[in-house]
N, C-alpha and C positions, 0 to 999 in steps of 0.2 A: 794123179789126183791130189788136189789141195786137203788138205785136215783141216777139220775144221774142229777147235776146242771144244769139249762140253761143257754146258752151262754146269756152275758146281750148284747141286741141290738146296734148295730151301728147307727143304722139311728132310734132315738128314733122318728121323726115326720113322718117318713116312708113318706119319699121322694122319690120319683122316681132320677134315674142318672141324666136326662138330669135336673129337676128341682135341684139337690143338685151344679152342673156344675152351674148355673145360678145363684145361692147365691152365689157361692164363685168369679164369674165375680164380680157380683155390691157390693160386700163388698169390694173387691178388688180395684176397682175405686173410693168408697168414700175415701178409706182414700189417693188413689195417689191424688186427687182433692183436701183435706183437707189438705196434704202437702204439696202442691205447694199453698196455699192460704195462710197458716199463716208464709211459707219461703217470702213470700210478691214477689213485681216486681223485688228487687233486689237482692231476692234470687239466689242463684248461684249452689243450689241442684236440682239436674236431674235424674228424675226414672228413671231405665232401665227395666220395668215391663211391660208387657205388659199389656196394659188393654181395655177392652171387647166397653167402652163407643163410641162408635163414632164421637157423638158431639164433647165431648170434644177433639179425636184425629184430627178432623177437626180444630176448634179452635185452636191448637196448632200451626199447620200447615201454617193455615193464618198468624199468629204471625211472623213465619218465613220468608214467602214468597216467590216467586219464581225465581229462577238463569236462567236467559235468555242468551244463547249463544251467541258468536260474528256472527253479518252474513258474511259469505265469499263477498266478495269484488266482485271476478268472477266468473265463475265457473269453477270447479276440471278439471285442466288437469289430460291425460292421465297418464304423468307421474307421477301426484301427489296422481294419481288411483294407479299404480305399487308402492308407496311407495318411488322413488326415487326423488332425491337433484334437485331440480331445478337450471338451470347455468342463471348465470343475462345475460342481452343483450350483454354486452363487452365479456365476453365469447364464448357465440354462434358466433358473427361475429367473432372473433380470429380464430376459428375451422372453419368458413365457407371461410374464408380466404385461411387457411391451405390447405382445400381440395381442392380448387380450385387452388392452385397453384403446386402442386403435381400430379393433374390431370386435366392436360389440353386437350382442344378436339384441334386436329390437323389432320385438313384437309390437307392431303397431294397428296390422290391417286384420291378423285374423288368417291371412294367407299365407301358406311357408314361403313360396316362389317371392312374390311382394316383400315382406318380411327378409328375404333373404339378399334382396335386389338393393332396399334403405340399406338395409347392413354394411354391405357391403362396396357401395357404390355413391360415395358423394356427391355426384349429378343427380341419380337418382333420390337422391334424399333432399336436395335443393329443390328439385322441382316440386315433391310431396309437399314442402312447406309453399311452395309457392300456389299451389293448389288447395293448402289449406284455408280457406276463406269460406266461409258463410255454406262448408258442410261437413258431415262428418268427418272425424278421424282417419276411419278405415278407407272414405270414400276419396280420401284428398293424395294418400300413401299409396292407393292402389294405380294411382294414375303411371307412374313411371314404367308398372309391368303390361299395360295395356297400352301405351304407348309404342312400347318393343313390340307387342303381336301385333299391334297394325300401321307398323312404320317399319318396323324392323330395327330398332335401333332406337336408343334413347340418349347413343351420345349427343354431346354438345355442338359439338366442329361438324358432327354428322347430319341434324337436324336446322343447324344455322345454316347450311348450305341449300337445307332444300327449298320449294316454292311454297309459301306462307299459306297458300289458298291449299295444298297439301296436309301441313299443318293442322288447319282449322276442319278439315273435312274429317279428318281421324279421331276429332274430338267431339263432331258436332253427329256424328253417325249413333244411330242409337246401339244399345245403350249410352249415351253421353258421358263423357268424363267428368263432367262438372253439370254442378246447375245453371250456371252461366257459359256455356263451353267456346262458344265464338271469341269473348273477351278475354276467356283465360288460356287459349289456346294463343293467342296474339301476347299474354305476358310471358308463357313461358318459349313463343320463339324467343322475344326478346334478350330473354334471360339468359338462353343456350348462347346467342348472339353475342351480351358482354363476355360469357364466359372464353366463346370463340376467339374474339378479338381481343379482350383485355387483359386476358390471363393463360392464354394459349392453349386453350382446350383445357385447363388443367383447374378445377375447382377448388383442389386444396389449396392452391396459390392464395387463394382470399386470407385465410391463417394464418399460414405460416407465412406469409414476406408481410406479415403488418407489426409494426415498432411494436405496439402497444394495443390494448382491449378499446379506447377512443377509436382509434385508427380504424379498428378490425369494426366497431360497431358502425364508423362510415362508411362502409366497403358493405356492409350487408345493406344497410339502408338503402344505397345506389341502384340494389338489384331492383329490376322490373318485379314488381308481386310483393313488394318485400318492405315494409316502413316502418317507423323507428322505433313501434312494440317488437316487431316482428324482429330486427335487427335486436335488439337486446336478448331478446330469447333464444337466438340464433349466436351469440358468444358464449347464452347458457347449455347451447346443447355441441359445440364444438370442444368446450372448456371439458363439459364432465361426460361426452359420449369417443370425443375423437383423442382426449388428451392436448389438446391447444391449447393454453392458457397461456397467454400476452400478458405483460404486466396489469395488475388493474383491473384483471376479469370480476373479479369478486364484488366490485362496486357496478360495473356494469351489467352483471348478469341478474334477470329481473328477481324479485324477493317474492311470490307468486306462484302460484303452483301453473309448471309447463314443460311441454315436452322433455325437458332435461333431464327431468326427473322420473322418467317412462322408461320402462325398459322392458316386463313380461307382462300379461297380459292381465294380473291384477291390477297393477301399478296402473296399468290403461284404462281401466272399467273404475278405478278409485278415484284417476285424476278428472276424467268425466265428470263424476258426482259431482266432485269439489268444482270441475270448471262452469256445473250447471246453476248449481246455487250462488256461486259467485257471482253468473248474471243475471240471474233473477235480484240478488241485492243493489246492484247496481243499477238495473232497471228501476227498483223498489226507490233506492235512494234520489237519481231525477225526479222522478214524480212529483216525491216529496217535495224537491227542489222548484222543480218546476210550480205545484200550488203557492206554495208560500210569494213567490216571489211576482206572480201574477195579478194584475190591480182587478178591485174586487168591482164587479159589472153592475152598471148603471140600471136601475129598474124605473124602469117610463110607465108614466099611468096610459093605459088606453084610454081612446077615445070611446063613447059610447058610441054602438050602432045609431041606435034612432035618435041620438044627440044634433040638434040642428042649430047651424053657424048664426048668430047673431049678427044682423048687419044695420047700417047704419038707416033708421029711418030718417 
């Protein structure tokens, strides 16, 4: 029979794994220990070895010490949850500024819904002026919100599409939107119509793309409902309700008491007064006009009844 050599052993002390694992730890450690001892304190070599001792990786540790965070000052906004840029204080009032000047509450009608529709909606405030003609205030602003519950809709692009005889039937239904309601129901398709086609459904376009308060006050004129008192009062109430002011507003916007000046529901019952007296003076002053400048009537004698014509014997 052949012999066959025996393999010479690997583990001549016949160690178990986990025991041969645990020499090669702590021999491992003495000599990372015995390097960092004779590299002294101001040695500047650094094992990257792992090693098994504890102690010593505690020790090492403390040596370092611990990096303590800043503490937050307040605590985490919301925004600073989402990740986003915080604006300093002169900012936020800038933008709170903004909005509030662009969106003012104007009490006009008396109704919050109404009220809240002018506010907030520039078609609907074009139309209330266009509606304001020969009736009240409240009567003229309220028209955009009843327009919505019986059309459904008061936009422009919305209402320019639809059939005119529609229109006029929403206006002329009792209670009536106007005291004229046939006729002003045909200015304010018109109206939504320029707005449709000339400005793309978009009413603030009239303002904002005009050079100048000339410009802007021809652009209001053009509208159906709308002429060239109406148009000056309409740069006074873009100028100081929406924030628009085109070069020039100041000369163009009227010197007179009017809706620009209106805003809570004093202001509204104040500007009344002054608008009523103002036509009663104006009334008063024709008159006057008018006597004076009329030639004064010719007084004819009657003839007598029983007066008999003389003729020729």
């Amino acid at each position: 029979m052949l012999g066959v050599p025996a393999e010479p052993e690997r583990d001549a002390l016949r160690l178990s794994r986990c025991e041969r694992f645990r020499l090669r730890v702590e021999i491992g450690t003495e000599r990372c220990v015995d390097g960092h001892r004779k590299a002294g304190p101001a040695g500047r070599e650094r094992s990257n070895k792992v090693t098994g001792d504890h102690d010593a990786v505690r020790g090492r540790r403390r040596g370092l010490g611990t990096e303590e965070l800043p503490k937050p000052r307040h605590a985490p906004s919301v925004r600073s949850l989402a990740h986003a840029p915080q604006r300093d204080a002169a900012a936020r009032y800038r933008t709170h500024v903004a909005t509030t000047a662009v969106q003012p509450r104007l009490e006009w009608t008396g109704d919050p819904d109404a009220d809240r529709l002018v506010s907030e909606s520039p078609t609907a405030m074009l139309i209330g002026f266009c509606l304001d003609q020969q009736v009240p205030i409240e009567w003229a602003f309220l028209g955009p919100l009843r327009m919505q519950e019986r059309l459904g809709t008061f936009d422009a692009t919305k209402i320019a599409a639809m059939d005119p005889a529609k229109v006029e039937a929403a206006f002329v239904t009792p209670p009536a939107l106007h005291r004229f309601p046939a006729s002003m129901a045909r200015r304010v398709y018109g109206l939504c119509q320029v707005i449709a086609d000339e400005y793309g459904g978009d009413p603030t376009r009239i303002w904002t793309e005009a050079r100048d308060a000339k410009e802007l006050q021809k652009r209001f004129a053009a509208l159906p409902g709308f002429g060239a008192a109406k148009a000056r009062v309409m740069v006074g109430v873009v100028a100081k309700h929406l924030g628009a002011r085109p070069k020039g507003w100041e000369k163009v916007a009227p010197d007179w008491p009017t809706l620009a000046d209106v805003s809570t529901v004093a202001e509204r019952e104040a500007y009344q007064t002054q608008k009523r007296a103002y036509k009663a003076a104006m009334r008063a002053e024709a008159a006057a006009k008018a006597t004076a400048t009329s030639p004064a009537k010719s007084v004819s004698r009657k003839k007598p009844a029983n007066a008999v014509g003389r003729g020729r014997r």
